[in-house]
KETI-676860 format. One record per residue (C-alpha): x, y, z; residue number from 0. Coordinates in steps of 0.02 Angstrom, whole numbers. Each point is the difference from the previous one (the first is absolute). Layout:
<rs>
@X->X; Y->Y; Z->Z; n->NUM
...
</rs>
This chain:
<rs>
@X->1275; Y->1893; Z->-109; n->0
@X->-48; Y->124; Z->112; n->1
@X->-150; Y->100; Z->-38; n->2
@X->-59; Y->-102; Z->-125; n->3
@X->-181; Y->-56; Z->-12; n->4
@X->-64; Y->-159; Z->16; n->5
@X->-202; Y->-40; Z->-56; n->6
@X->-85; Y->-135; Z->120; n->7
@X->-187; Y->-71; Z->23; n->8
@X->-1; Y->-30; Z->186; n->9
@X->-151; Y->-99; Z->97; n->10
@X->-134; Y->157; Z->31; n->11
@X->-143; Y->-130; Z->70; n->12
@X->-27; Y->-197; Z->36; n->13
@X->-111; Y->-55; Z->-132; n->14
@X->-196; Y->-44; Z->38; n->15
@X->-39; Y->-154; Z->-114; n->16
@X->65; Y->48; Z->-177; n->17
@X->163; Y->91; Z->-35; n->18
@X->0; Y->192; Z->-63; n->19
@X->126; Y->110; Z->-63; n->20
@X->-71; Y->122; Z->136; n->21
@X->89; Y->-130; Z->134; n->22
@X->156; Y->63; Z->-61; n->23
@X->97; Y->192; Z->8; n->24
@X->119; Y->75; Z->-114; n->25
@X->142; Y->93; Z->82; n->26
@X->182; Y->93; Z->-28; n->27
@X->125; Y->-29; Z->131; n->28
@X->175; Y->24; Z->-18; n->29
@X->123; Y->-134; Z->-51; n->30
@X->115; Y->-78; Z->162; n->31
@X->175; Y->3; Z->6; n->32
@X->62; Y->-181; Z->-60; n->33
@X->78; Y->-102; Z->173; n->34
@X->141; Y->-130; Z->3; n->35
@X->-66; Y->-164; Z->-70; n->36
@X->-145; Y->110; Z->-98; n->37
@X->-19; Y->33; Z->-180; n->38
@X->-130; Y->116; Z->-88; n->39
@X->-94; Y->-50; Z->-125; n->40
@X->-104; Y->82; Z->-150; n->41
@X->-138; Y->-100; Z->-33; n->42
@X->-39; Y->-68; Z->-147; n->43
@X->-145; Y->-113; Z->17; n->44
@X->-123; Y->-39; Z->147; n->45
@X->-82; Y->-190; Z->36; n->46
@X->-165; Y->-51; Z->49; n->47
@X->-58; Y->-162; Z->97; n->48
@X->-169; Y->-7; Z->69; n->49
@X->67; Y->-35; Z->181; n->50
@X->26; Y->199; Z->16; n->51
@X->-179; Y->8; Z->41; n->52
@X->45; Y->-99; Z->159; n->53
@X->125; Y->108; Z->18; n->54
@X->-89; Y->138; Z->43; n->55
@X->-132; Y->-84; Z->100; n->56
@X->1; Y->36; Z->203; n->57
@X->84; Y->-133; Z->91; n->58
@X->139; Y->-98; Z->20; n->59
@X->40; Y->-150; Z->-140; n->60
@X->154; Y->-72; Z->-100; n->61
@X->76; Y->186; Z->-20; n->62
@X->-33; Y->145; Z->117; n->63
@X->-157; Y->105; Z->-106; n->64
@X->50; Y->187; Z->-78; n->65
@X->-21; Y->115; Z->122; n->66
@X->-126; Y->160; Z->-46; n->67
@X->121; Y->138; Z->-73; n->68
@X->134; Y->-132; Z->-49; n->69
@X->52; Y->-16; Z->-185; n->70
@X->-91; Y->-178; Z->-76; n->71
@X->111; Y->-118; Z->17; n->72
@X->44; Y->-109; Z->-172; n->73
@X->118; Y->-66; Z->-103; n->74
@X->108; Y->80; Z->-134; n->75
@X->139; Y->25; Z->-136; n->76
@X->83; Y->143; Z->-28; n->77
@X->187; Y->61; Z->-15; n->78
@X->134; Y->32; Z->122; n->79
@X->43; Y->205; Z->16; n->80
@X->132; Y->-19; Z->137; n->81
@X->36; Y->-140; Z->106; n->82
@X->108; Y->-37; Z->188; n->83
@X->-7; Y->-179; Z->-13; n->84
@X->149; Y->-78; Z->-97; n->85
@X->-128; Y->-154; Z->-100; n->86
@X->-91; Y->162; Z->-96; n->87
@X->85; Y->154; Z->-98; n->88
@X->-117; Y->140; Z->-88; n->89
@X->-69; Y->-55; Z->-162; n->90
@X->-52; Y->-172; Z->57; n->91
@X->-168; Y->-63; Z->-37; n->92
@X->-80; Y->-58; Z->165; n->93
@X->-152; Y->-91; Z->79; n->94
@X->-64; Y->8; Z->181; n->95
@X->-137; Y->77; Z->111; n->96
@X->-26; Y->178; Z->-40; n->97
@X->-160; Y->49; Z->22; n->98
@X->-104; Y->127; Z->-93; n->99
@X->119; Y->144; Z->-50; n->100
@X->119; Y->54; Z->-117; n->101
@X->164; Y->-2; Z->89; n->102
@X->31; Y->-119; Z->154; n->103
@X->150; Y->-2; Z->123; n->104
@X->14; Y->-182; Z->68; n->105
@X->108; Y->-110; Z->88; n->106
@X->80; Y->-148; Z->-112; n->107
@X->6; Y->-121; Z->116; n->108
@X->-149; Y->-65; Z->153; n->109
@X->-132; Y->83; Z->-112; n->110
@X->-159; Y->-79; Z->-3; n->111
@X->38; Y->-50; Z->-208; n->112
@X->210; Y->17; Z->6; n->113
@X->48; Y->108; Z->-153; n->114
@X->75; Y->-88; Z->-126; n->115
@X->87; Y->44; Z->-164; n->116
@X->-85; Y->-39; Z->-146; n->117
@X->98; Y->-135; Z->-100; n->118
@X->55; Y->32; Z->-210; n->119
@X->-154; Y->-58; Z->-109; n->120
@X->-129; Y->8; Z->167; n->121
@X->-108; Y->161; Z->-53; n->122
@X->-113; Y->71; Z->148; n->123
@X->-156; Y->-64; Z->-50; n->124
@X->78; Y->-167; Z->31; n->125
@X->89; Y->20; Z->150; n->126
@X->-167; Y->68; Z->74; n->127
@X->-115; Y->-134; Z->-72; n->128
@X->61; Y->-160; Z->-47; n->129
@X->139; Y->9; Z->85; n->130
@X->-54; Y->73; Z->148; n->131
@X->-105; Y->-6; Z->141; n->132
@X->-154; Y->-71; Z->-109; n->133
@X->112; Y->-120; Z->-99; n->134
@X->90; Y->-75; Z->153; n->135
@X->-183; Y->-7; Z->98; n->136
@X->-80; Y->-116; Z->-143; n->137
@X->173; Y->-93; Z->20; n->138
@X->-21; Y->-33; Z->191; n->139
@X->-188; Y->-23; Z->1; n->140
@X->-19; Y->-121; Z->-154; n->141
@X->190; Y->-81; Z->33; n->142
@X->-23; Y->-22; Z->181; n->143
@X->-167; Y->-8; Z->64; n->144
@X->-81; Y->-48; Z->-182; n->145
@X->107; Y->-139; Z->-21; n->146
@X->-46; Y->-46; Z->-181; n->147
@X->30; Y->-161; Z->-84; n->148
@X->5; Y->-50; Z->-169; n->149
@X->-159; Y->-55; Z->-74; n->150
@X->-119; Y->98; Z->148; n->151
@X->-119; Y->150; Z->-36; n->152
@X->29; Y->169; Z->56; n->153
@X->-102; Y->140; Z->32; n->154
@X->27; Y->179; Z->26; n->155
@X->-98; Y->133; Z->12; n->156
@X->48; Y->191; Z->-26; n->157
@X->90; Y->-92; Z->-148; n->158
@X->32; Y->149; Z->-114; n->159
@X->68; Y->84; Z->135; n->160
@X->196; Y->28; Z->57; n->161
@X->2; Y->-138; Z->126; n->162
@X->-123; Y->-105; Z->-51; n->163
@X->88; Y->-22; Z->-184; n->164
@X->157; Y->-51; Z->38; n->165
@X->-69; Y->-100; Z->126; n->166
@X->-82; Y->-92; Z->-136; n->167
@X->137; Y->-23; Z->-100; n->168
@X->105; Y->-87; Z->122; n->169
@X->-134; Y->-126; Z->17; n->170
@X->12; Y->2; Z->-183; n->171
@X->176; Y->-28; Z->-5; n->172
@X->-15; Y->-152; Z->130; n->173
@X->-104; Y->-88; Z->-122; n->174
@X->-174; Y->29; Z->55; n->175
@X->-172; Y->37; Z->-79; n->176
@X->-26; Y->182; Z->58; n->177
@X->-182; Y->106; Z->-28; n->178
@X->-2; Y->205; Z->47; n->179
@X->-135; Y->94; Z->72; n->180
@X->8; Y->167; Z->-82; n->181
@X->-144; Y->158; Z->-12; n->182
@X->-17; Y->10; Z->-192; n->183
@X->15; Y->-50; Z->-175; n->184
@X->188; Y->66; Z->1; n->185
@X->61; Y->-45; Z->130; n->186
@X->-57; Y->-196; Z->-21; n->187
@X->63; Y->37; Z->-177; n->188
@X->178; Y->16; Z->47; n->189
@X->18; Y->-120; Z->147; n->190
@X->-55; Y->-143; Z->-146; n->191
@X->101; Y->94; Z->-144; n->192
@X->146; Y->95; Z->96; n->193
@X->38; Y->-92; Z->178; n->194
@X->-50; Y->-178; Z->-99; n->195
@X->-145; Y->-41; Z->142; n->196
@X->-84; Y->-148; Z->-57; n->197
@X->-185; Y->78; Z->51; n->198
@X->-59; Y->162; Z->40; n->199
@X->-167; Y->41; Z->92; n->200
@X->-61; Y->174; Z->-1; n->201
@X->-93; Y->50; Z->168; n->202
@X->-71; Y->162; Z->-81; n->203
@X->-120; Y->-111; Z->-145; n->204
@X->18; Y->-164; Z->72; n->205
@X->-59; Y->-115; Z->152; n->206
@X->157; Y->-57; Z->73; n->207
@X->-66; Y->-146; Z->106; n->208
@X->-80; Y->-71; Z->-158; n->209
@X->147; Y->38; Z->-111; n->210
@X->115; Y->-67; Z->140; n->211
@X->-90; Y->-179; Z->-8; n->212
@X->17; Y->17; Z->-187; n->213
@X->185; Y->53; Z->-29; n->214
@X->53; Y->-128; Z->151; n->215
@X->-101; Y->-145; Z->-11; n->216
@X->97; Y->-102; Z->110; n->217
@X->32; Y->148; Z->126; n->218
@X->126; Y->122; Z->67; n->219
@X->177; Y->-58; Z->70; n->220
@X->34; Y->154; Z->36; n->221
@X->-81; Y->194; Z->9; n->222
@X->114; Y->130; Z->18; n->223
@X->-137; Y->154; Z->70; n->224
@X->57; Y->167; Z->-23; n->225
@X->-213; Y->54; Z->-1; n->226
@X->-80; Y->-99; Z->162; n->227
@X->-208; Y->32; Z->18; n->228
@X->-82; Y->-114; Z->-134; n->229
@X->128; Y->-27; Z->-118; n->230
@X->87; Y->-89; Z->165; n->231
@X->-147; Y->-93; Z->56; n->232
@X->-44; Y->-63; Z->-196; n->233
@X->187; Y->-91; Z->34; n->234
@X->-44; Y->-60; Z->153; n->235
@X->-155; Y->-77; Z->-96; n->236
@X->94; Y->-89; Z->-128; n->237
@X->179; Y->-32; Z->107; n->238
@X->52; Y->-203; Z->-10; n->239
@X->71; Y->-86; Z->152; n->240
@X->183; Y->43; Z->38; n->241
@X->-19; Y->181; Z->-80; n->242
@X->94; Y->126; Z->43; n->243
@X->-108; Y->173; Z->27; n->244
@X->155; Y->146; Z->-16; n->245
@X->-73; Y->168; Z->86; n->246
@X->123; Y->140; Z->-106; n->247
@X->-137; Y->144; Z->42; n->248
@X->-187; Y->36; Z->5; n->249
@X->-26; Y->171; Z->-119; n->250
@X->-172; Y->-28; Z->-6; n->251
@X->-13; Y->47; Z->189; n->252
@X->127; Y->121; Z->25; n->253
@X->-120; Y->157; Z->-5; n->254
@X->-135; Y->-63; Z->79; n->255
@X->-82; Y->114; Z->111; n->256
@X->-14; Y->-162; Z->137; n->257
@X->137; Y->-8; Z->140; n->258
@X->44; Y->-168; Z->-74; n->259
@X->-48; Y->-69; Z->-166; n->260
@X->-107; Y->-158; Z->-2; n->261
@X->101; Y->-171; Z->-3; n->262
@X->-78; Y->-133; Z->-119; n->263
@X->-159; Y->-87; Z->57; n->264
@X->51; Y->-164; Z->-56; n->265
@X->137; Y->-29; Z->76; n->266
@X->-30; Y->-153; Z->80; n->267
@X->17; Y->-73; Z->-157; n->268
@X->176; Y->-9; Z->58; n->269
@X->-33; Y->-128; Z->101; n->270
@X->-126; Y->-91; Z->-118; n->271
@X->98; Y->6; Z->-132; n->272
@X->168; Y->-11; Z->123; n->273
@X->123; Y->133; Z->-89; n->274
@X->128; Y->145; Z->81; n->275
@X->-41; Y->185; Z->-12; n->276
@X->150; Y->107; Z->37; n->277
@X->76; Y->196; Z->6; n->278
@X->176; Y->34; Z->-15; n->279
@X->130; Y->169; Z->16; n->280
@X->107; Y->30; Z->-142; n->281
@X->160; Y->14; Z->144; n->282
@X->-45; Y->-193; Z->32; n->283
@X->105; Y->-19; Z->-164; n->284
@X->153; Y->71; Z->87; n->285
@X->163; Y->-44; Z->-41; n->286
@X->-55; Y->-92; Z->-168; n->287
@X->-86; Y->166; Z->-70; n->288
@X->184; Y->45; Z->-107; n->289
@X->-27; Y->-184; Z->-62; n->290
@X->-185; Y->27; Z->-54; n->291
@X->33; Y->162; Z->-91; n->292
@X->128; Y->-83; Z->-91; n->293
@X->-97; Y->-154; Z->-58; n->294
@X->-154; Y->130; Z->-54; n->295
@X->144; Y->70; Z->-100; n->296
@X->41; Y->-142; Z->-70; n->297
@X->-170; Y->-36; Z->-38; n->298
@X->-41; Y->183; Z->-86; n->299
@X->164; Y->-35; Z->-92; n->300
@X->-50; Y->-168; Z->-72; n->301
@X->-166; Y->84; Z->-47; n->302
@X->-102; Y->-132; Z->133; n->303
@X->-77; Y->152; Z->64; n->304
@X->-71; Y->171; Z->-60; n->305
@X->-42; Y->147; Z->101; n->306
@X->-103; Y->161; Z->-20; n->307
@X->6; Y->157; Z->68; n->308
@X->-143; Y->122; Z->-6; n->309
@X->125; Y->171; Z->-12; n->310
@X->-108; Y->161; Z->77; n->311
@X->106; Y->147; Z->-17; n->312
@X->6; Y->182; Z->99; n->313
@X->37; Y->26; Z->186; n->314
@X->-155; Y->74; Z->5; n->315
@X->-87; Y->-153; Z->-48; n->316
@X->83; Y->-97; Z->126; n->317
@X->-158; Y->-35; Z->131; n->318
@X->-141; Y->-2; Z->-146; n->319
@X->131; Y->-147; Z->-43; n->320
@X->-15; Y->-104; Z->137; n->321
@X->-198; Y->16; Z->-21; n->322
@X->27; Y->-99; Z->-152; n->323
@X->40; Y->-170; Z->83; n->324
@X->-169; Y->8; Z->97; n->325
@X->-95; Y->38; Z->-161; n->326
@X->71; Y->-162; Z->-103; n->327
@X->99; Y->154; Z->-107; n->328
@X->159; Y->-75; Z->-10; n->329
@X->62; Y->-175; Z->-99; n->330
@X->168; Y->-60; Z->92; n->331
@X->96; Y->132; Z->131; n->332
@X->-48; Y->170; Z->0; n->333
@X->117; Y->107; Z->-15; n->334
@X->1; Y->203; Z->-25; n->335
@X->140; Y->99; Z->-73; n->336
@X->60; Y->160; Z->105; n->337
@X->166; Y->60; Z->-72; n->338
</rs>
C-alpha cells in the first residue's frame, strides 16, 4: 500500500463556543505499512455522537481529548484491504474507531472500540447505530440506571434522536407509558407513528413544562436527559418521589462559550421531591455489552424497535456533518457515506 493516498480532516483549532468546519483541516498523507495484529481498512461510512464535541475540548475527561493536528477521532465501517491478524481476512466488512479519513491502519485488538467483523444480515448503518455505541448507551442508561417498571412514565428528551429513541423504546418494551421531547412537527410525528411513543412534545412550538404536566399527570418515574438546561429542570419540576433522573448527555450546553455549562436551578427539588439523578460510562456495561447487542438484535428482529439513520454522503462533507447534530438536522444516528 505504499504510496498510496489517504484523505483526513485533522483538529486545526479547539473550538470557541459553537463548532465550525474551519476547526477542522483537510490533508494527504501517505498510507502506513500494515503491522502484526493490524488490518487496513477502506472506509465505508463514518458515525457521529454528540460527545465528539467533548472530545475536542482542552482537558482531561473519560477519554484523553484529540490532540491539534490529530485525525478526529470516530467510529466507522468500512472493508478489510489486507489484514495480519488471523480473526479478519480482506473483504470483511468491519466496525471500530477510525477517525475522519478514508483509509485507517489500526490495531484489532486494545483499541479504544475493538474492531469487529460485521455479522451476515447486520448492514453498517446498524452496526453503527442501533447496534452500536448509541444503541448499547440507551441500553445501559435506561436498563441500569433508569430502571423502568411496568406501568411507570418515562421521559426522554432528545427523543428523535439516535440515543434517545431507542432509549425510549426499551422503556416501551418494559411496559411503560413513554412521552418524547423532540424539535418539530416530524420528528414528534415519527416517535408517535414510527418508534410507537405514546406522547410526543415538541420544544420548538410548544411549552414543555406545561405540556409535561399535561402528557404526565401523575408525574415522571423516570427522565432519561440527553438535553440538560430547561428541558432538565422542567423534569425536575414535575419528577414524583422515587424517580430516577438518568444524565445520558447535555447537547444543549456543549458549545457554550462558558467554561462550564449551567447545572439546573432547581435542583433541590431532589431533595423535596426525594429522587436519584445519575451519569453513567458506556464501559460500565462491560462484560454484558455482547449480551446487550444481542438482545437489541433480537429486539430489531422481532420488529420491537425501529431505527433511523440520517445518511450524509461525500468525504468532503464529513465535518459540515457533524454540525448537523448541534443544529437538530439529524432524526436517529447520523451517519455520512465516504466510500
Amino acid at each position: 500500500m505504499n504510496n498510496m493516498v489517504n484523505q483526513q480532516w485533522t483538529l486545526a483549532a479547539r473550538p470557541q463556543g459553537m463548532v465550525k468546519v474551519e476547526d477542522f483541516n483537510l490533508v494527504e498523507t501517505e498510507i502506513p505499512e500494515v503491522g502484526e495484529g493490524q488490518v487496513l481498512v477502506r472506509l465505508t461510512h463514518i458515525a457521529y455522537e454528540p460527545a465528539m464535541r467533548g472530545w475536542i475540548r482542552e482537558g482531561e475527561s473519560y477519554v484523553k481529548p484529540v490532540q491539534i493536528g490529530e485525525v478526529m477521532r470516530a467510529a466507522g465501517a468500512g472493508e478489510v484491504i489486507e489484514s495480519r491478524h488471523d480473526s479478519l481476512k480482506s473483504g470483511d466488512t468491519v466496525s471500530g474507531m477510525f477517525g475522519w479519513q478514508q483509509y485507517a491502519v489500526v490495531d484489532v485488538e486494545g483499541a479504544l472500540l475493538p474492531v469487529q467483523k460485521l455479522p451476515t444480515g447486520v448492514t453498517p448503518e446498524m452496526a453503527l447505530s442501533v447496534l452500536g455505541i448509541t444503541g448499547l448507551t440507551a441500553y445501559y442508561g435506561m436498563l441500569r440506571v433508569g430502571k423502568p417498571q411496568e406501568g411507570e412514565t418515562v421521559v426522554v428528551s432528545g427523543a428523535a434522536g439516535a440515543t434517545g429513541s431507542i432509549a425510549g423504546q426499551i422503556a416501551k418494551i418494559k411496559g411503560c407509558r413513554v412521552i418524547g421531547i423532540a424539535g418539530g412537527a416530524e420528528k414528534c410525528r415519527w416517535l408517535v407513528e414510527e418508534a410507537r411513543f405514546d406522547g410526543a412534545i415538541d420544544y420548538k412550538s410548544e411549552k414543555v413544562g406545561k405540556r409535561m404536566k399535561e402528557l404526565c399527570p401523575d408525574g415522571i418515574n423516570v427522565f432519561y436527559d440527553n438535553v440538560g438546561g430547561e428541558i432538565l429542570e422542567a423534569a425536575l419540576n414535575n419528577h414524583v418521589v422515587g424517580a430516577r433522573i438518568v444524565l445520558c448527555g447535555g447537547i444543549s450546553g456543549y458549545n457554550t462559550e462558558a467554561e462550564v455549562p449551567p447545572g439546573p436551578k432547581n435542583y433541590m427539588n431532589l431533595i423535596t421531591t426525594p429522587a436519584t439523578m445519575q451519569g453513567f460510562l458506556l464501559g460500565q456495561l462491560g462484560a454484558d455489552m455482547g449480551k446487550a447487542a444481542g438482545e437489541l438484535g433480537q429486539w430489531v428482529a422481532q420488529g420491537k424497535i425501529n431505527f433511523a439513520v440520517d445518511v450524509q454522503e461525500g468525504f468532503e462533507n464529513v465535518p459540515k456533518t457533524f454540525l448537523r447534530l448541534f443544529h437538530g438536522q439529524n432524526l436517529g444516528k447520523q451517519l455520512c457515506k465516504v466510500g
